[in-house]
Backbone as CSV, one residue per row, in Angstrom:
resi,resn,N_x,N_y,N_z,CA_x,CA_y,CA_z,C_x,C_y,C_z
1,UNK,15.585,-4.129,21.717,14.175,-4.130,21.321,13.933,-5.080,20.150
2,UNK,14.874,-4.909,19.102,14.480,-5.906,18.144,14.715,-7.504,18.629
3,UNK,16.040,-7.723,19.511,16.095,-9.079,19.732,14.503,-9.772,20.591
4,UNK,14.240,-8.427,21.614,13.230,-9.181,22.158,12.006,-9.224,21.182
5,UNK,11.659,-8.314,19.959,10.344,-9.080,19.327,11.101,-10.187,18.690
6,UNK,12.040,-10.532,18.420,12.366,-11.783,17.428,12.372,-12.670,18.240
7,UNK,12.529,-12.867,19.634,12.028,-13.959,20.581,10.930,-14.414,20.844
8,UNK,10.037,-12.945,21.046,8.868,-12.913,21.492,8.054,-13.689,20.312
9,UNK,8.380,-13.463,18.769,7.888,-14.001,17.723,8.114,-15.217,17.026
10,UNK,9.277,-15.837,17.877,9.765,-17.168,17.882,10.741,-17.465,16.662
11,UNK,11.161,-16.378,16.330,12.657,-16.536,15.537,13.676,-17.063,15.921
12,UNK,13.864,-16.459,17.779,15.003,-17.053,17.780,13.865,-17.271,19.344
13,UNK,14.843,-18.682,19.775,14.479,-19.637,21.051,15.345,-19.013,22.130
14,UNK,16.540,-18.601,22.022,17.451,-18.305,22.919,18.796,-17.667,22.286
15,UNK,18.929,-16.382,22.848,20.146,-15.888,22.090,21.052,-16.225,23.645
16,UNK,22.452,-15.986,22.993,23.757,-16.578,24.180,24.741,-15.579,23.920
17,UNK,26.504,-15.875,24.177,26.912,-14.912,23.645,27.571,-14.685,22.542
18,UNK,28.503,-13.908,22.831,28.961,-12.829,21.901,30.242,-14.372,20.928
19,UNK,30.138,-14.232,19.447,31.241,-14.966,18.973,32.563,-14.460,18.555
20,UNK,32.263,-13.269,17.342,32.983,-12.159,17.205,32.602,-10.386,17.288
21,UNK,33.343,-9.947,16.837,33.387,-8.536,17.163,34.313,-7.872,16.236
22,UNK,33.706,-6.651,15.460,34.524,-6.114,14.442,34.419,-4.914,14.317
23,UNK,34.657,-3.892,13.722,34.769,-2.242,13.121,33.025,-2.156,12.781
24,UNK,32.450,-2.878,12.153,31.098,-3.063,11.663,29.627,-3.793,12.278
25,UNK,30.527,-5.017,12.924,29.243,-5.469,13.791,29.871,-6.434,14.901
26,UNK,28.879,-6.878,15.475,29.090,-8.258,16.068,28.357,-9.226,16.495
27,UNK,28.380,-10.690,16.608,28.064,-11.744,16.233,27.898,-12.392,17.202
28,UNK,26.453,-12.981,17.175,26.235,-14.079,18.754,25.598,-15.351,18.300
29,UNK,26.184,-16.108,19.284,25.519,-17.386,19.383,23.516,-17.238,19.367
30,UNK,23.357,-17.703,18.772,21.844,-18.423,18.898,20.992,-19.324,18.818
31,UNK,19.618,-19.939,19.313,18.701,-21.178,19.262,17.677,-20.489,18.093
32,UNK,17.195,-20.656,17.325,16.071,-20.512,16.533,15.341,-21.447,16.517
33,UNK,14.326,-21.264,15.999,13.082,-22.013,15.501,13.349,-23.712,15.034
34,UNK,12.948,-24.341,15.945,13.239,-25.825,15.648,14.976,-26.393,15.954
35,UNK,15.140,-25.267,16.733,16.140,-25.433,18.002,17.922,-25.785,16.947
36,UNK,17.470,-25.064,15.728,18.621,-24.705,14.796,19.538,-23.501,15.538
37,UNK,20.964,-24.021,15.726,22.002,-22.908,15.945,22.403,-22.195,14.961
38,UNK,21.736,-20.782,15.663,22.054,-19.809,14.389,23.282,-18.693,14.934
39,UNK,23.668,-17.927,13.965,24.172,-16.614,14.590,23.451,-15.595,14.407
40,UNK,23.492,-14.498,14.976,23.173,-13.043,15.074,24.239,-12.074,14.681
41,UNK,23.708,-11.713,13.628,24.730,-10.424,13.567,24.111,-8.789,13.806
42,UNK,24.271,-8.273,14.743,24.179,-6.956,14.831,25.007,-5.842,14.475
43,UNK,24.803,-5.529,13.269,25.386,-4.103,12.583,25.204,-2.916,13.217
44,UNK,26.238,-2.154,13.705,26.837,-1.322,14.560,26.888,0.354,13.952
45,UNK,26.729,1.014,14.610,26.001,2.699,13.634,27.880,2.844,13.813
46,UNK,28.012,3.284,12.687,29.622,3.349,11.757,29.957,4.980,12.084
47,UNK,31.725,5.153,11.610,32.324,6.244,11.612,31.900,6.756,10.098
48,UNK,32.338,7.629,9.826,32.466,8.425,8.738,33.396,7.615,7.365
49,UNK,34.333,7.063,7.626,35.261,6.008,7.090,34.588,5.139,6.272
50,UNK,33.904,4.069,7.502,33.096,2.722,7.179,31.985,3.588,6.451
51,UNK,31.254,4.146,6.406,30.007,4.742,5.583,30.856,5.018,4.514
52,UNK,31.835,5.669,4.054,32.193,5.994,2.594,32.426,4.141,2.055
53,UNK,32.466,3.020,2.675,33.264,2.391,2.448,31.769,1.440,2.192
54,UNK,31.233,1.496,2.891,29.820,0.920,2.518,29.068,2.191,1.377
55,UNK,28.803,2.979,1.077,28.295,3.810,-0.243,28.914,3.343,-1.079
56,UNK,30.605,2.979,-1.328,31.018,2.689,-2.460,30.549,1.116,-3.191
57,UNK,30.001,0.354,-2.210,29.593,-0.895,-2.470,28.205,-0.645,-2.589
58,UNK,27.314,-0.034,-2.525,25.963,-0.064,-2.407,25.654,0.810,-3.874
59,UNK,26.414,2.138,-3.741,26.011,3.373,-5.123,26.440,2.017,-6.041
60,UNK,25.640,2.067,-7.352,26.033,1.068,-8.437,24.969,0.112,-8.397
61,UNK,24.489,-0.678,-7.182,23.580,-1.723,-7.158,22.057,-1.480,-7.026
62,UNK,21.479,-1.875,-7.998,20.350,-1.432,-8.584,19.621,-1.213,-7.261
63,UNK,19.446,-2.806,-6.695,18.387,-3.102,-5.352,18.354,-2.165,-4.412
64,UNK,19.578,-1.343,-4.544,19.357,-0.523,-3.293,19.603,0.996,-3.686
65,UNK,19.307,1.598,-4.944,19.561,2.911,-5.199,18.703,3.965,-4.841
66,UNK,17.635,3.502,-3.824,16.665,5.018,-3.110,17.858,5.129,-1.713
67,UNK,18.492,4.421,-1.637,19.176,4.461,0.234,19.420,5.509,0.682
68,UNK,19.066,6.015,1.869,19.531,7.499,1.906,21.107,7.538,2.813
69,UNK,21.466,8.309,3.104,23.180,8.071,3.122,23.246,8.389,5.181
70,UNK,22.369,8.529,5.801,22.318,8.553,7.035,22.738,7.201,7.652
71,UNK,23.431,7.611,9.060,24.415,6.769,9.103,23.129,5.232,10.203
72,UNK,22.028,5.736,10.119,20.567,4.639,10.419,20.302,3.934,9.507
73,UNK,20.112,4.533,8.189,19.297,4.111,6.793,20.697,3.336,6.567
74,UNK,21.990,4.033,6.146,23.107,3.101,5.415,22.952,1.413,6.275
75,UNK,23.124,1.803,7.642,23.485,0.376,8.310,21.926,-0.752,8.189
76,UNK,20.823,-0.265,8.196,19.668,-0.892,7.619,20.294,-1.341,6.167
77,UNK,20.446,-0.471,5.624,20.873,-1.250,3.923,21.530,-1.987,4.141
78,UNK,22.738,-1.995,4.888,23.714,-2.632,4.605,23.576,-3.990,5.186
79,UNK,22.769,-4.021,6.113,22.455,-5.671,6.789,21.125,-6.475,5.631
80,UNK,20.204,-5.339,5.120,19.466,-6.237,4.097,20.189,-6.501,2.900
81,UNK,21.090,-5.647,2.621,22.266,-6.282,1.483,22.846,-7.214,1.967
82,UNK,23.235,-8.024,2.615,23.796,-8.716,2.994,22.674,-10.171,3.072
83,UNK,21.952,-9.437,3.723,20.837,-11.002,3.806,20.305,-11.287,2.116
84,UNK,19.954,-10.542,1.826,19.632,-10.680,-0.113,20.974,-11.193,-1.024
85,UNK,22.238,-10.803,-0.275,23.289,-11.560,-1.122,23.343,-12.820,-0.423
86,UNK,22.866,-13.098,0.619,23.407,-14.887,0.901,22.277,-15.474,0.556
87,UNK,20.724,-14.653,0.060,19.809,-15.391,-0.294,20.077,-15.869,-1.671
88,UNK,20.888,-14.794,-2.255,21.051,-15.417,-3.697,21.863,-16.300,-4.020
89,UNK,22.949,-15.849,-2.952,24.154,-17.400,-3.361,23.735,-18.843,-2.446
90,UNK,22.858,-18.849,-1.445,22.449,-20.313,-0.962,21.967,-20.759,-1.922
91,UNK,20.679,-19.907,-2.422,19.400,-20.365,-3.618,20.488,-20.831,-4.766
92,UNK,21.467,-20.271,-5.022,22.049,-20.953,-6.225,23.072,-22.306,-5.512
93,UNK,22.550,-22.570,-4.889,23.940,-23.659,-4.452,24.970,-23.361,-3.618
94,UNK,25.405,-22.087,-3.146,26.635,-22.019,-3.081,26.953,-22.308,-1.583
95,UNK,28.178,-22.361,-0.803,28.496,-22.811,0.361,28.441,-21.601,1.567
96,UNK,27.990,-20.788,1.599,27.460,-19.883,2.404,26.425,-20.033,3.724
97,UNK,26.087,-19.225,4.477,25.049,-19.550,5.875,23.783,-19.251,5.152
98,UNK,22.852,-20.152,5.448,21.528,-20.049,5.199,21.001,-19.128,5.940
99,UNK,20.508,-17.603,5.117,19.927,-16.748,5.798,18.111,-17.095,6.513
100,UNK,18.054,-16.487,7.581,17.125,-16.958,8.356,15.600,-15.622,8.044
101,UNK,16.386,-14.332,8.743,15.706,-13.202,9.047,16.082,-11.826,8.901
102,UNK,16.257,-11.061,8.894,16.474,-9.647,8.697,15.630,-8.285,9.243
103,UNK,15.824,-7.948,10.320,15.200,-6.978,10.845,15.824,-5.628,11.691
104,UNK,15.913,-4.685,10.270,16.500,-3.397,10.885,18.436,-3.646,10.323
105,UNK,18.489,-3.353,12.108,20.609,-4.237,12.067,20.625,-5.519,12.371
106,UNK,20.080,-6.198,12.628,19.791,-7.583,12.722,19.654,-8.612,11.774
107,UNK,20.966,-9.384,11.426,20.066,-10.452,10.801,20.528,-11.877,11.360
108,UNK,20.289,-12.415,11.572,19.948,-14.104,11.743,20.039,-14.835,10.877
109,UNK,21.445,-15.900,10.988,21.500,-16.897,10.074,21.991,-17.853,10.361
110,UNK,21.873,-18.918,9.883,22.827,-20.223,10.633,23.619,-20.424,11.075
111,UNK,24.074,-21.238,11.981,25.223,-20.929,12.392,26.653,-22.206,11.767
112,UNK,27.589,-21.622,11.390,28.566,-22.622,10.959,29.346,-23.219,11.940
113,UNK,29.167,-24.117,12.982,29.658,-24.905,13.637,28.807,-25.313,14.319
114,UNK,29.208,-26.072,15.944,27.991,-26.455,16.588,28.308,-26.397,18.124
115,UNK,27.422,-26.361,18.872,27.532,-26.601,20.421,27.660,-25.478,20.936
116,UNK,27.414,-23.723,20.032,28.160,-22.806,20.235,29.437,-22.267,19.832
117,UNK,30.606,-23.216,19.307,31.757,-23.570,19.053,31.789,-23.163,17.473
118,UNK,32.014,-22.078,17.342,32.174,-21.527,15.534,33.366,-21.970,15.140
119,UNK,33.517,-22.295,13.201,33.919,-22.858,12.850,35.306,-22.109,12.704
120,UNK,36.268,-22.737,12.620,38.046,-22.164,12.242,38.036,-20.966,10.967
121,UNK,38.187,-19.988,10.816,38.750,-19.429,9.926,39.995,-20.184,8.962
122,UNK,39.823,-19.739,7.721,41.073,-20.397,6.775,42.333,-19.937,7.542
123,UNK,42.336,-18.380,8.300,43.575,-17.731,8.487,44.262,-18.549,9.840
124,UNK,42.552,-19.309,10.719,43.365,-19.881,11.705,43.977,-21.640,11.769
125,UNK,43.805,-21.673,10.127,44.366,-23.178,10.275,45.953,-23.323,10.403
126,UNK,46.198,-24.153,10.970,47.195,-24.453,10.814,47.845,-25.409,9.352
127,UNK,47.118,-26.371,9.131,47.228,-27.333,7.991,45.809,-27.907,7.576
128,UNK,45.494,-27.760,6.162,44.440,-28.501,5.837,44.675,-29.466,5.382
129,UNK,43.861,-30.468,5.331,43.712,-31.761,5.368,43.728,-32.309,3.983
130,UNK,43.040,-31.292,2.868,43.123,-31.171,1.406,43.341,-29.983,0.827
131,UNK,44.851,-29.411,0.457,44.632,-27.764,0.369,44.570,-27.829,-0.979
132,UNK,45.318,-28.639,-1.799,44.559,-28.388,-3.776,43.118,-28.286,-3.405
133,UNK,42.232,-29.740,-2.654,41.100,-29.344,-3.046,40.280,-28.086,-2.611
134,UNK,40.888,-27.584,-1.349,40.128,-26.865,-0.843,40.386,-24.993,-1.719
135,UNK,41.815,-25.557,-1.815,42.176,-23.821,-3.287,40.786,-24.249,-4.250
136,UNK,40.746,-25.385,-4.728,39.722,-25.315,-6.022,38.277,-24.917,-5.392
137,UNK,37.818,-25.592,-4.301,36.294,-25.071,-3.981,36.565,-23.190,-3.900
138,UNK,37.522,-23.033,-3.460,37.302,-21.868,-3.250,36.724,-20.550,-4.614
139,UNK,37.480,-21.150,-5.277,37.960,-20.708,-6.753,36.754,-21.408,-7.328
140,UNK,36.272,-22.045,-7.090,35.090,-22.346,-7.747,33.623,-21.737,-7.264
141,UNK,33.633,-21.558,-5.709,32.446,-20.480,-5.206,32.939,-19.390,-6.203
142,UNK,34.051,-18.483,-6.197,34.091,-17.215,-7.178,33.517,-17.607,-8.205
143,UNK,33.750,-18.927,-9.515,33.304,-18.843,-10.588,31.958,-18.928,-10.146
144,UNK,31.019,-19.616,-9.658,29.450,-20.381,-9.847,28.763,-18.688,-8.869
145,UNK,29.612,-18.118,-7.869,29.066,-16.707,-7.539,28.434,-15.865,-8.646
146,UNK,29.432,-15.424,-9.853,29.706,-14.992,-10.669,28.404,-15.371,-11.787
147,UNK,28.859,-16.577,-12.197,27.746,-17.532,-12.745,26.268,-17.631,-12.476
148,UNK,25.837,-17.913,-11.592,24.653,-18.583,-10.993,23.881,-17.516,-10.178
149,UNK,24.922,-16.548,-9.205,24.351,-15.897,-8.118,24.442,-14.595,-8.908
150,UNK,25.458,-14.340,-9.609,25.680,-13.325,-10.911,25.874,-12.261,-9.450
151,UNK,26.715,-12.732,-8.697,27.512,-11.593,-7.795,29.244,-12.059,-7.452
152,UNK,29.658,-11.070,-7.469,30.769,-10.807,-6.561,31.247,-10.434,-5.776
153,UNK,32.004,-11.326,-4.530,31.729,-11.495,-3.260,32.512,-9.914,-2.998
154,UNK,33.687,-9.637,-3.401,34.326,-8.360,-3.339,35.220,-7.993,-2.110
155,UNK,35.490,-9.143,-1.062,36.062,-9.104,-0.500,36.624,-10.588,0.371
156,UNK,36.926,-11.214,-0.600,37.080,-12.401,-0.474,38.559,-12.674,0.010
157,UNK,38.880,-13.651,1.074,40.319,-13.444,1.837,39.746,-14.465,2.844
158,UNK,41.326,-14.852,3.376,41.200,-16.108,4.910,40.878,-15.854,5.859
159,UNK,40.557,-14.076,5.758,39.725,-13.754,7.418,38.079,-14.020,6.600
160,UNK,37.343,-14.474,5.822,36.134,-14.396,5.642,35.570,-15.901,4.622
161,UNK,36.489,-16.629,5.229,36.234,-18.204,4.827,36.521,-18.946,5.842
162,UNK,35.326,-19.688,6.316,35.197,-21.116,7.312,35.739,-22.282,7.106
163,UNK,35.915,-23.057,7.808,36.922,-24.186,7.203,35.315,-25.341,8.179
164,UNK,34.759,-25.934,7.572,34.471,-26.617,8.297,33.621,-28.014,8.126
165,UNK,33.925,-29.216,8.693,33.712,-30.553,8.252,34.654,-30.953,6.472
166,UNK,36.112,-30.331,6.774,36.714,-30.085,6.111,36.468,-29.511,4.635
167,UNK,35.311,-28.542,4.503,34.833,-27.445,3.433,34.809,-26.006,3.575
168,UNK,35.134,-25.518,2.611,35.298,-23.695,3.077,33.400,-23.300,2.725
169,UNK,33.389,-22.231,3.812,32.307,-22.130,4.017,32.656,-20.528,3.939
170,UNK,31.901,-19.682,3.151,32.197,-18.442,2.938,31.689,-17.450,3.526
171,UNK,31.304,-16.272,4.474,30.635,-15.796,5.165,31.103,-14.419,4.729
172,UNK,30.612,-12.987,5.639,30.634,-11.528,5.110,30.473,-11.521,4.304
173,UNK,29.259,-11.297,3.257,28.932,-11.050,2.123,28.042,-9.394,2.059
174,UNK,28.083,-8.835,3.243,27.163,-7.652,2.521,27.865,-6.745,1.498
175,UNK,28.920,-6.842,1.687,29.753,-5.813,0.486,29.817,-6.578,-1.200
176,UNK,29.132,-7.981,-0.714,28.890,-8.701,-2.720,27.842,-7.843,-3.530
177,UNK,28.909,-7.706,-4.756,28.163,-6.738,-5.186,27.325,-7.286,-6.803
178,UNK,26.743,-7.125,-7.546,25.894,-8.056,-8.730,27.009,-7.722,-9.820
179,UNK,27.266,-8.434,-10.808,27.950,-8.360,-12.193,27.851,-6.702,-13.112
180,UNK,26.712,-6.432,-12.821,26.370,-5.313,-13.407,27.251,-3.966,-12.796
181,UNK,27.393,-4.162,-11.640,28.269,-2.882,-11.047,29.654,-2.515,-11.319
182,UNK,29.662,-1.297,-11.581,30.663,-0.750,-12.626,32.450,-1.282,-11.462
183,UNK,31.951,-1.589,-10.203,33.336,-2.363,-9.982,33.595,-3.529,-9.999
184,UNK,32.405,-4.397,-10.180,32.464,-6.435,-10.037,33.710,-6.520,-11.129
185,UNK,34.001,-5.962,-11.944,35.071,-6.821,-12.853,36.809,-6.626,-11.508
186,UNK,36.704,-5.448,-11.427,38.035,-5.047,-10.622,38.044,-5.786,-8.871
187,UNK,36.882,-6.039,-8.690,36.375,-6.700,-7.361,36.779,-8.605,-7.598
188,UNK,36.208,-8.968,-8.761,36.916,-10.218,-9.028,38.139,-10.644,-9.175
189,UNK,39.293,-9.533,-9.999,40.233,-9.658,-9.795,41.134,-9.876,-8.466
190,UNK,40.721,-9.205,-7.361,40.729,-8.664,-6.026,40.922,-10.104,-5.954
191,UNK,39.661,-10.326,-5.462,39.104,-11.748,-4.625,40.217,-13.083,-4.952
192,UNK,40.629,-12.850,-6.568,41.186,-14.110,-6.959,42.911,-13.952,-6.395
193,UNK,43.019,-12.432,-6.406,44.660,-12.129,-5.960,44.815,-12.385,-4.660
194,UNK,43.674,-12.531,-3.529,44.056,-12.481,-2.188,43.794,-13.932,-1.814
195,UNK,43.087,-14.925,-2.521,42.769,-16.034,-2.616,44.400,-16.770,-2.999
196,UNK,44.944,-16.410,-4.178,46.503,-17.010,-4.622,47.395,-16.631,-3.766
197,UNK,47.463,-15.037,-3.128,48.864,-15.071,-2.095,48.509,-15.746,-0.995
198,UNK,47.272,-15.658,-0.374,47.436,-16.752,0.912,47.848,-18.311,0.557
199,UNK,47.584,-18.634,-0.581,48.226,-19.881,-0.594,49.669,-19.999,-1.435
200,UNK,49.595,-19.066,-2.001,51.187,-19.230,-2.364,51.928,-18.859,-0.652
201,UNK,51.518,-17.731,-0.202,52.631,-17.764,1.134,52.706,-19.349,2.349
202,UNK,51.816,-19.700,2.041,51.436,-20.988,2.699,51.977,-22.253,1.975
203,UNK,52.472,-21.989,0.309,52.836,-23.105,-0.074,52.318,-24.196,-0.104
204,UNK,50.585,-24.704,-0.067,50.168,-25.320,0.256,49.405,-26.217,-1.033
205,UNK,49.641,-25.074,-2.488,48.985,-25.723,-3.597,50.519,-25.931,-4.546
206,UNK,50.819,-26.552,-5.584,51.023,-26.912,-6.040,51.025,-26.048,-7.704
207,UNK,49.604,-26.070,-7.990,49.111,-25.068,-8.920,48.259,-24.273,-8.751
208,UNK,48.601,-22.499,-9.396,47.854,-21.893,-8.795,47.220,-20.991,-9.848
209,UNK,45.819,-20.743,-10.263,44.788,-20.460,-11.471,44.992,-19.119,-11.391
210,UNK,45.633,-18.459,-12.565,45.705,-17.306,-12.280,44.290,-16.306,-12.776
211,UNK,44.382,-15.269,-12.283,43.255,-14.513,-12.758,42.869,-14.513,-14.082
212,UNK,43.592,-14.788,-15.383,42.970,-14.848,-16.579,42.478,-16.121,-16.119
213,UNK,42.776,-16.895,-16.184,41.956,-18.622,-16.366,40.980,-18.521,-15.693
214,UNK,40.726,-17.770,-14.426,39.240,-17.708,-13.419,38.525,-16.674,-14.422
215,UNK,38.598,-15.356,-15.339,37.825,-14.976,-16.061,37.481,-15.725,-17.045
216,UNK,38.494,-16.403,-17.854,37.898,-17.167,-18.706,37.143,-18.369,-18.418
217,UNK,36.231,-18.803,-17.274,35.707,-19.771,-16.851,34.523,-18.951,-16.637
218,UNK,34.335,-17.729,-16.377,32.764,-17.108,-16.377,32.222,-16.258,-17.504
219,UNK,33.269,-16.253,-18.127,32.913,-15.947,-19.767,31.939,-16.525,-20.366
């Protein structure tokens, strides 16, 4: 029902199929408005598990503290949290999908590759082409997140970074949570530890910024 008013209303031109599929949602090819390839993500009514796991990211953040904890209302929050965190980190610059729309479990956003053909995961490269530079962009979305978007992504890792036109492109953001929340400090740490073992096990940098030096850069 919702895809067909978002057609009917000319959001999207043509939805296609399915890209991925997860515990939480899943993801389709789409045409939007001015014949931009977007994706679709449809957020999926959760176990008992995933709801404690989404409350713990949501209780704390101001924007969303009326939410009621039903497992309808959580997955509504949890897809407009998500579209409001990539609105804040595009608007600041950052390398993320340009959010489109948001309606209900639905949201619509660009799509990172083309022809249908989504972009490589970090986890599925084999070799990058620049891995110092591409460790530093990475490590640098965390600082200017932090900085600029004054969030933290909170679950940052090589299953949830794009590799593409040789730039990491960062995606799953509904669990980013704002600076103010009593876990963003322990959530940054996170992000920067799972960011260094994939490339230390990969051997692919040279030097690697440890978590004091990434706090002391958003200080």
């Amino acid at each position: 029902m919702i895809l067909y008013e978002l057609l009917r209303k000319g959001v999207l031109k043509e939805f296609n199929g399915e890209i991925s599929s997860g515990k939480e949602s899943k993801v389709y090819h789409a045409l939007a408005e001015g014949d931009v390839e977007a994706a679709v993500k449809i957020y999926l009514m959760v176990n008992t598990g995933i709801r404690r796991m989404m409350l713990k990211y949501i209780s704390g953040d101001r924007r969303f503290e009326t939410v009621k904890s039903d497992s309808r209302s959580l997955v509504h929050t949890w897809a407009r949290k998500e579209y409001a965190n990539l609105t804040e980190m595009y608007e600041a610059g950052l390398p993320v999908p340009k959010p489109i729309r948001v309606q209900k479990n639905v949201l619509v956003m660009t799509f990172i590759g083309e022809h249908g053909q989504r972009a490589p995961l970090l986890k599925e490269i084999p070799r990058l082409a620049r891995p110092d530079e591409t460790y530093r962009e990475i490590l640098e979305f965390i600082v200017k997140s932090y900085k600029k978007a004054r969030l933290v992504h909170g679950d940052l890792s090589e299953y949830n970074i794009m590799i593409w036109r040789e730039k990491p492109v960062i995606i799953d953001v509904s669990q980013a949570v704002p600076v103010t929340h009593p876990l963003a400090k322990q959530l940054l740490r996170r992000d920067v530890e799972n960011i260094n073992r994939f490339f230390i096990k990969k051997g692919w940098v040279a030097k690697i910024m440890s978590e004091e030096e990434v706090a002391s850069r958003i200080e």
